[in-house]
C-alpha positions, 0 to 999 in steps of 0.5 A: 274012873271013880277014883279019877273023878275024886281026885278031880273035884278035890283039885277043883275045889282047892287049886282051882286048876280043874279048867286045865284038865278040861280043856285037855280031857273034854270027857272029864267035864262032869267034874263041874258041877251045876245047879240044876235047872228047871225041866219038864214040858210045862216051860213054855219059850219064854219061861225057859229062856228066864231059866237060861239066864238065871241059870248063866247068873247062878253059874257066874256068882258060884264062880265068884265073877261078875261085873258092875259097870252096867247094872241089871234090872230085877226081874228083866235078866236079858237087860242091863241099863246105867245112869244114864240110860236110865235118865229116859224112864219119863220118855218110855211111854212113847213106844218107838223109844222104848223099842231103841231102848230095849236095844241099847239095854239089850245090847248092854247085857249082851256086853257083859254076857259075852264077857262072862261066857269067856270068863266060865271053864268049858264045863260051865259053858257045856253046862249051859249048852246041854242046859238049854237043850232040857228047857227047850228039847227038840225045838231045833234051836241053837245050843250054843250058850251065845246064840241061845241066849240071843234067840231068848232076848228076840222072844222076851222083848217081843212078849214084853212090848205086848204086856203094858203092865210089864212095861210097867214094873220094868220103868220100876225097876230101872234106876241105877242105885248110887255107889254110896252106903247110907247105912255107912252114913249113919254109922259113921255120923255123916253130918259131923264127919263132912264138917271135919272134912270141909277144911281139909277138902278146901286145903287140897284144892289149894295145894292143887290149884299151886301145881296147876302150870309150876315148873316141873319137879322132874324129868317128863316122860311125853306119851300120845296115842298112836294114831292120835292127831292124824284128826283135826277136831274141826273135822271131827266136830262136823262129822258128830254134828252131821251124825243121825240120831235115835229115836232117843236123841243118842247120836249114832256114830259109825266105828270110822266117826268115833274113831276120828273122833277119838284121835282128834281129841285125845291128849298128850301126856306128860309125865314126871318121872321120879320112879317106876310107878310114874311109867303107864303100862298095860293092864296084866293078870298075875299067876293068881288073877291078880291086875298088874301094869306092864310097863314096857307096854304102854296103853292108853283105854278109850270109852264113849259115853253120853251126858245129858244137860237140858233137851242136850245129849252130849258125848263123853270122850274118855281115856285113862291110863294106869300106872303100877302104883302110888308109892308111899311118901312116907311111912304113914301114907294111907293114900299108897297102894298098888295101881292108880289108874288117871281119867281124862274125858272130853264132852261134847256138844251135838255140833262138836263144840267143846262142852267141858274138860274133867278128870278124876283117879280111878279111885273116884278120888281128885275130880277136876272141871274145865268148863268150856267156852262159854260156860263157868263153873257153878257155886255148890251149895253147903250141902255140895262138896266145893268143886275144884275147877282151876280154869277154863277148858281150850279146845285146841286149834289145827295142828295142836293138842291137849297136853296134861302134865302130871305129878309123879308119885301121886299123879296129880294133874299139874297143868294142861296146856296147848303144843303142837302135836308134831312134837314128839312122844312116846307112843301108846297104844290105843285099846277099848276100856272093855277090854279090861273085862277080858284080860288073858290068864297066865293058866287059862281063859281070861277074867275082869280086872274088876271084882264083881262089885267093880273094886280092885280088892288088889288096890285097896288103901288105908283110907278106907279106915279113916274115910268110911263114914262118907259111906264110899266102901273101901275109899281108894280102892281102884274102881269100874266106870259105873261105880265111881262117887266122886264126892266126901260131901253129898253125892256125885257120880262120875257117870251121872247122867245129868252132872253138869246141870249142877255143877255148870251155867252160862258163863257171865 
């Protein structure tokens, strides 16, 4: 038996197949080995339940997992906020808001959670189990990790609203750090680095601006959503104008009204082909957890969102697409690299008037605006990167849709226009952008096509030797929504909660 258990963890610590012998032989889970928790009869309820979520953090960061889409709050780890939760931290005072918030930060957390408990071998999850029964022993409560820690949130929110001072430190600590290193900038000597860079930002968006609506260098390969287009936007306008709303002002929108939603906008992508890196495929993990793009599967991964511009709470459409990589055009491409992920969002205002068209890589890189009817884009001052925004966005009448046309190779978007939705096109398939926090191993489980800090190590470029002194880490590199600054020059989230308050006014 000793011998058996040697060779285990010897297998464990350096092929990592030891999940495999777990999943066969349950009796040789003592393999896994865990920090150890906290125990005795002092740990009241709600200190047990902070043990069970740092020992749940302990596991996941021992495993090398994570997660940065939503970011977690210090000292509150049942919670989970982004930007633009976080934009309500004026509004907490009033109690029926801070209860729908702790919701929709509870309900991030468990997001994620839920993820990570998918990620962890049977051991670990084991672990958590028999870790919850010490803290907690002989209370009768579930010891399924997932109901357990669902049992700690119903607590620690209960015990948190009747703390005002730790109501307090918890709108302390609910700002969403940007995705910008400062120390970077300094090194770097920012301010030179982005007048070097100003010229060459200006020379891009003309290049850009040149493709918007020229002829086609190729073949185009046309892709819709399946589904997509059964929905009429005037529709599916009414039905967001008609929506109830929180406590917060946040449209609640029912999973039958998000998803006409969804189809009612989302666009038809025409592609040119010049190679295999211009056909979009599903998201993979290779023998090694490595992402890949299948190409004989098309998909195209939706995201709802919210924004915010004055009293207005908007609604963000998102769907991207992933292509297996931006090939080199020549030798010394430092923008080549493996994936290349394409967002186009759609927002909304509360009766579903087209607020504005925008798209970014998944990189963070080539933001572009379309602001909707009535609006412009607004001047950037000196301190502001210039903003590309070559026209203005068209909400498509009954029976026609948005299309995009983009460049091969770089997948630049080269034009978006207005056709009938009955032409045809290749189908794809439609899946949830959370999908991506659990893709199936080839062995084993599933895992995050995201490092824990929200990069694609996989898909890192050049660039980022040439780009590092704008304070972005590993420039190019495919990124999670959450973490993407779309700027050289100042800063700017895609997610910002309030982005458009800088870069749109009332059209003249």
């Amino acid at each position: 038996m000793k011998t058996l258990e040697h060779n285990c963890r010897w297998v464990a610590n350096r092929v990592r197949l030891c999940r495999v012998l777990l999943g066969l032989v349950p009796w040789l889970a003592g393999c896994v080995t865990t920090a150890p928790v906290e125990t005795g009869p002092a740990l009241g309820p709600a200190a047990a339940c902070h043990a069970l979520f740092r020992h749940m953090d302990g596991i996941t960061a021992r495993s090398g997992l994570g997660d940065a889409d939503y970011a977690r709050i210090q000292g509150f780890p049942w919670l989970r906020t982004n930007r633009f939760l976080a934009s309500f931290e004026p509004e907490l005072e009033d109690e029926e808001r801070l209860v729908t918030w702790l919701g929709r930060a509870n309900a991030m957390d468990r997001e994620v959670r839920l993820a990570e408990l998918a990620w962890l071998d049977r051991g670990a999850r084991l672990e958590l189990g028999r870790a919850w029964s010490r803290l907690q022993p002989g209370t009768g409560l579930p010891v399924t990790p997932a109901e357990a820690l669902e049992n700690c949130r119903t607590l620690l929110d209960g015990q948190l609203l009747a703390q005002p001072d730790r109501v307090a430190e918890l709108r302390r600590q609910i700002d969403v750090p940007d995705a910008y290193r400062t120390w970077l900038r300094v090194a770097g000597l920012y301010p030179i680095a982005a007048a070097l860079a100003r010229p060459r930002i200006l020379a891009l968006h003309q290049r850009l601006e040149a493709l918007q609506d020229s002829e086609p260098a190729g073949d185009l390969a046309v892709f819709a959503s399946a589904g997509a287009g059964a929905a009429r936007t005037a529709t599916a306008s009414g039905l967001l104008a008609k929506a109830p709303r929180d406590a917060l002002g946040i449209p609640v929108l029912e999973p039958g009204v998000l998803e006409l939603l969804k189809n009612a906008w989302a666009p038809r992508w025409a592609i040119e082909q010049h190679s295999e890196a211009d056909r979009p495929g599903m998201l993979m993990l290779d023998t090694l957890d490595r992402p890949f793009v299948a190409g004989w599967h098309p998909v195209e991964y939706r995201d709802l969102g919210f924004t915010r511009m004055g009293d207005e709470i908007l609604v963000q459409l998102s769907y991207t697409i992933w292509f297996p990589e931006r090939p080199a055009a020549g030798p010394l491409d430092i923008y080549a690299g493996l994936l290349a992920g394409v967002t186009w969002r759609v927002t909304l205002d509360g009766q579903g008037g087209l607020r504005a068209f925008d798209s970014v890589h998944a990189c963070g890189c080539y933001y572009m605006l379309q602001p909707g009817p009535g609006w412009q884009a607004r001047s950037q001052p000196r301190s502001a990167e210039p903003l590309f925004a070559p026209g203005p966005a068209v909400p498509p009448p009954s029976g026609e849709r948005v299309e995009l046309r983009l460049q091969a190779g770089t997948h630049y978007l080269a034009g978006t226009r207005i056709v009938p939705d009955s032409r045809a096109a290749r189908s794809l398939h439609p899946l949830p952008a959370s999908s991506l926090r659990r893709l199936h191993r080839v062995v084993l489980g599933y895992r995050s096509a995201y490092a824990p800090d929200g990069l694609m190590p996989v898909s890192r470029r050049p660039e980022r030797f040439l780009l590092w002194p704008f304070g972005i880490p590993s420039a190019g590199a495919q990124r999670q929504p959450g973490t993407q600054a779309i700027a050289f020059i100042g800063r700017r989230h895609f997610d910002d909660a309030r982005l458009f308050e800088g870069l749109l006014e009332p059209g003249r």
